[in-house]
Structure formats: C-alpha cells, structure tokens
N, C-alpha and C positions, 0 to 999 in steps of 0.2 A: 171102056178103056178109061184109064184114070192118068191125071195128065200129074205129071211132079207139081207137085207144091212144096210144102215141110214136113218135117217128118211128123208123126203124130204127138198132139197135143188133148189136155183134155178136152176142152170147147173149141169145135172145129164149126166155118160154115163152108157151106160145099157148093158149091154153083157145078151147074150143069148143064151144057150146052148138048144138043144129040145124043147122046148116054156119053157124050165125056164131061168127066168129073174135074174139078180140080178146087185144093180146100186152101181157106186162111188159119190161122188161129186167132181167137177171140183173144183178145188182149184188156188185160186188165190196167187201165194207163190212163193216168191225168190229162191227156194230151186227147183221146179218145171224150172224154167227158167236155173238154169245151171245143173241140170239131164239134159235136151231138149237137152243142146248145147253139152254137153261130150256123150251121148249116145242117138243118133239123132235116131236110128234104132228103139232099142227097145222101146224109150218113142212112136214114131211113131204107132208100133204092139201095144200098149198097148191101147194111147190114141186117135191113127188118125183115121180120116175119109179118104173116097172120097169122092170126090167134088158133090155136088146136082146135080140130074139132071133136075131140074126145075120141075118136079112130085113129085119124092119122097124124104122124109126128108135124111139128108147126112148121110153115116152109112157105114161100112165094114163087110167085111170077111176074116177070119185070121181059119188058122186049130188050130184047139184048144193046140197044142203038143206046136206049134208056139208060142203062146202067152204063155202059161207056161214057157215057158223058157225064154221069153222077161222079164217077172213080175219078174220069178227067178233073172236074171244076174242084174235087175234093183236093187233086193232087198241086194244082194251081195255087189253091190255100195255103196250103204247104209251103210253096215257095216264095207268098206274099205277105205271109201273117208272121208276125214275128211270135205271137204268141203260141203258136203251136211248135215251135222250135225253142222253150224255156228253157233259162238258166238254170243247172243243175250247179249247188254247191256243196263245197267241200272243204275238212281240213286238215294241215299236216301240224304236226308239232313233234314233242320228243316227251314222252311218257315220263322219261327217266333219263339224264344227258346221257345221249350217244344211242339210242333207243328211239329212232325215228318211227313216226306212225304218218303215215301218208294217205290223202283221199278218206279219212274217214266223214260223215254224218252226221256224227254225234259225239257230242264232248260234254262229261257231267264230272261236276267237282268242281268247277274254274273257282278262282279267287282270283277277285280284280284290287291290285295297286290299293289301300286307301279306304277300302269300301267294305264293310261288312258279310256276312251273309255268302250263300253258295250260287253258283249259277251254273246252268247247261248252255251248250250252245246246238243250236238245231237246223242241219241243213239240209240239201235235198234239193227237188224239183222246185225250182221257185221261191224256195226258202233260203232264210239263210236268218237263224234270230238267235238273240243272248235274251234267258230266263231267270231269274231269280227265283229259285225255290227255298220251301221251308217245308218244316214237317207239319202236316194238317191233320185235321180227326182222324183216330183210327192210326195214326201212322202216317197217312198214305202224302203222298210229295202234292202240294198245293205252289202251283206257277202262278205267279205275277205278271203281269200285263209284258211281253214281247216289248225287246227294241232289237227294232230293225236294223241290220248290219249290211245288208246286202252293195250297200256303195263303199265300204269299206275292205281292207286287203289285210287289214293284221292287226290281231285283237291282243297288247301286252297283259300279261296275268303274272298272278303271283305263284301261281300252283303249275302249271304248265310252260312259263315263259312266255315266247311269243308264238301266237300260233297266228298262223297263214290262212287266209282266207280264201281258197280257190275259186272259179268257178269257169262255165266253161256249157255251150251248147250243146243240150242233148236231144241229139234227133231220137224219134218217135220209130218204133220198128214199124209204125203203120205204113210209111211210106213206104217202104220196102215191100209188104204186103198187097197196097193198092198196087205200084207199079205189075208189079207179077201177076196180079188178077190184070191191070191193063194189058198185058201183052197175052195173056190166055184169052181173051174177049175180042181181040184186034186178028189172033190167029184162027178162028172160031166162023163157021159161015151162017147156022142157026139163027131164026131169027129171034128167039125166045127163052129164056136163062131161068132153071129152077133153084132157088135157093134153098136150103135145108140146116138147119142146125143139126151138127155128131157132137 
C-alpha cells in the first residue's frame, strides 16, 4: 500500500515501513546544502543511501526510532537556525513610467547618478548585489568585484529610477517534506524503514 505523499517528481525517496510506502521529493535547494554541512548525521539517516551493489538499486536501512529522531532534531534546526530560513531578495521598479515590474531577480542596464559604466543588480536566496560590468574578451560580460546591498531598501538610478529593494523570509519546502515524513513514521508501527531512491 502506498501512503500519499506528493504527487510524482523526478527524484523521489521512498521509505517504507511493512510494504507501506511513502515518497519525498529530492530537492534541489540551498537550504538543503547547508542542513548537509551543519548536520551531516542526520541529513545522512534521513536522506543517504548505500552505495549500489551493481544488482540492486541503492537503498538503506535505518530502525525506524532512528530516523524519527534524525527528521525530529532536523525539524528543530529549522526552527532555531536562522540560516536555514534565508533572506530571499527581490526588486520592483518601472521598466518604462507607468510599466511596473514587481518581485523581479534581476536587473541589468542600471546607470547610477554620477557614475560611469553599466551595472546589474543580483538577488535571490541570500543575495542581494550591484555589478559593474564591461565588455570582456571575446564579447562576453566581465563583473567587477560585487557591493553588497543587502542592508539597503532603494537603489536611485538613472536608467531605471528608484528601484526597491525587497526581501523577505523564504522557507525551505523541506520542512514541509520532513514534517509529512514525521507524521508517516509516528503513524507507522515497524520497527525498521527501507529507504530507496525512484
């Protein structure tokens, strides 16, 4: 029997308690990468394998008590680490007056007040920078060393106006993910959880 999870994804893992199933999806996510490196153990218990044996697909086994508590102390992180909870930024401005753009990423062309030269501005998880670029060998766009904006809220330009500097908490879908494996694992009486990468 196969217990809800999400609906299918490419990279799935599938834990299985007594032939019941239930899957995550693998997530490709910044947030994922420094869980990994601060809690090496339990992302391990959660999400590792063992290595194939050239027969069978790569998969574990963990005591199920084991992996409850890995998900638990994972989920705990979550609500004590501030860095797994990063600032995503963003910006609005007006392309063209009257021609708002809202929530964008990324901003190239800027011209600043006074100053020479083109610049981008670059935001996202964490980020949030103004680039000065030129044209490099070959063509290709050659950046200059990043300043950082991220304490900042409004960047005056000459090509753009003023553009707004948003930002704003973005949780991690992994939470969401661990939670729903901990309640599959908590409803579960097995003592033993095979894990399997689809």
């Amino acid at each position: 029997m196969r217990e809800k999870g999400f609906s299918k994804m490419s990279l799935q893992m599938f834990y299985v308690v007594d032939q019941v199933e239930f899957w995550v999806p693998l997530r490709d996510d910044d947030v994922f990468d420094i869980l990994a490196k601060k809690y090496p153990q339990e992302t391990d218990a959660v999400f590792g394998l063992d290595e194939p044996d050239g027969v069978n697909d790569p998969q574990g086994v963990i005591p199920r008590a084991d992996l409850l508590a890995a998900v638990e102390t994972l989920l705990t992180a979550f609500k004590q680490k501030s860095e797994l909870t990063p600032r995503q930024y963003v910006f609005d401005f007006e392309i063209i007056p009257g021609v708002p753009i809202e929530g964008d990423k990324e901003v190239r062309g800027v011209k600043l007040p006074g100053k020479g030269g083109r610049y981008c501005l670059f935001g996202g998880v964490g980020q949030c920078e103004l680039r000065e670029w030129e044209a490099g060998p070959g063509s290709l766009l050659a950046y200059k060393e990043p300043l950082d904006l991220r304490d900042q809220t409004v960047l005056e330009t000459e090509s753009h106006g003023q553009i707004k500097i948003r930002s704003m908490k973005k949780r991690s879908p992994i939470v969401g993910d661990l939670n729903r494996l901990s309640q599959f694992l908590e409803s579960q009486s097995g003592e033993s959880v095979t894990k399997r990468l689809l």
